[in-house]
N, C-alpha and C positions, 0 to 999 in steps of 0.2 A: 265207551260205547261198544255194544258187540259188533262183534263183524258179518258180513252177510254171508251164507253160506253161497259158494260155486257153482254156477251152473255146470252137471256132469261134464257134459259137451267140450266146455271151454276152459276147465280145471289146471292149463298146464302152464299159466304165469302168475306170480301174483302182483297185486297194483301196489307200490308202497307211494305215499302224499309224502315230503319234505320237510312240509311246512301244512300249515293249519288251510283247509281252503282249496288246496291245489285242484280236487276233481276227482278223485279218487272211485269216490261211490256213482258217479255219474258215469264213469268212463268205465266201472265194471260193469253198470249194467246195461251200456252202449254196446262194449268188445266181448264182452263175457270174462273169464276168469276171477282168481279169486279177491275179494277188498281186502286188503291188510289196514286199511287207514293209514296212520304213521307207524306203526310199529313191524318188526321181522315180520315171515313167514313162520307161523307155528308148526307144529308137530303134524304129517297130514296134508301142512298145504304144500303148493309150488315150491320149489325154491329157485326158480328162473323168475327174476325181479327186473319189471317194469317201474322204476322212478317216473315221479308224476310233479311237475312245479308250473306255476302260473308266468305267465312270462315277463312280472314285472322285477325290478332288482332285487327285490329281495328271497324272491321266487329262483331266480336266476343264482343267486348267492346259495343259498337253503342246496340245489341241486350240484352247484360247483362243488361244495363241501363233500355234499352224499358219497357221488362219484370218487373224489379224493378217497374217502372212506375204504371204496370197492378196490380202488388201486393197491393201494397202503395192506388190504387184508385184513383191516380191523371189522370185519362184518361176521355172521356168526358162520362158523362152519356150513361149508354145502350150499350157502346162497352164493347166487351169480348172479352178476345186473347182464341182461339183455340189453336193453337201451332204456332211452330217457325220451317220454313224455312231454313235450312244451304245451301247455294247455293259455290261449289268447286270455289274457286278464281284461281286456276289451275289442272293440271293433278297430280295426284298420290297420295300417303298417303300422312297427318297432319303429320308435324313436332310434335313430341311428348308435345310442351308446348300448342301448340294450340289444338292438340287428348284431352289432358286433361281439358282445357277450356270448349270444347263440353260437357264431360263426367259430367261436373258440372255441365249444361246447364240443360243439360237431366236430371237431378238427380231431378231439380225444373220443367219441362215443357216438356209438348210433343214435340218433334224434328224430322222434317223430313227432309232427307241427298240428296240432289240434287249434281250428279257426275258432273268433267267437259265435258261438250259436245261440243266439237272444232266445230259440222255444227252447233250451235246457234250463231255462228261467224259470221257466214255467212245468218246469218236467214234463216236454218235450221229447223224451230219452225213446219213446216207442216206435221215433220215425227211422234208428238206424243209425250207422256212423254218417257223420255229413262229409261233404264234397269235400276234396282235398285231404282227405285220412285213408288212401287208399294202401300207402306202405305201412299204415299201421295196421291197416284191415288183413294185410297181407304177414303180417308178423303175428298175428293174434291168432289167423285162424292155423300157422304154421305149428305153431307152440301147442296149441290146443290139442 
């Protein structure tokens, strides 16, 4: 699938998804900057990367790994993760084994907690970042 091109504005991170699903396309064109989908940043885009995973295990696993990834050096020249993305795979608290997954997350890398938003269902995306994404809002427009 092509990628969508950047808005000028907010061109200065790009979103990479983990995993199939995580939120990618929705959360660029909530935050602005560039969609990578799942793959690198190309030739042109960002190379300050946003990791993007759903917050359920496997999501959680998919993002464990990435990071490992960033640590280790196996990622392509010149990209740098920023932080990581938790995007709510549903409504309400983490099940306490997956609260605790995050809290290890955090303990190695910046994390910012995207709530479930039931109108991004609906593509919703026009109303703005929602309540409780303000460290992200505040990392986005930083980068930008």
């Amino acid at each position: 699938m092509p990628r969508a091109p950047a808005p000028a504005e907010s061109a200065g991170f790009s979103w990479i998804g983990v995993h199939g699903g995580a939120g990618v396309t929705t959360l660029a064109g909530v935050f602005g900057g560039q969609d990578c989908g799942r793959g690198w940043p190309g030739p042109g885009d960002p190379s300050s990367v946003l990791l993007v995973a759903r917050t359920h295990a496997a999501g959680l696993t998919a993002v464990g790994r990435a990071v490992e990834e960033f640590r280790l050096g196996r990622v392509p020249t010149g990209v740098g993760l920023d932080s990581v993305v938790l995007v709510a795979d549903a409504p309400g608290r983490l099940p306490r084994p997956l609260a605790q997954r995050v809290r290890l997350l955090e303990s190695a890398v910046d994390v910012h907690r995207v709530p479930w938003v039931p109108a991004w269902r609906l593509d919703g995306t026009h109303e703005g970042p929602p309540r409780g994404t303000e460290s992200l809002v505040r990392r986005t427009r930083r980068v930008g």
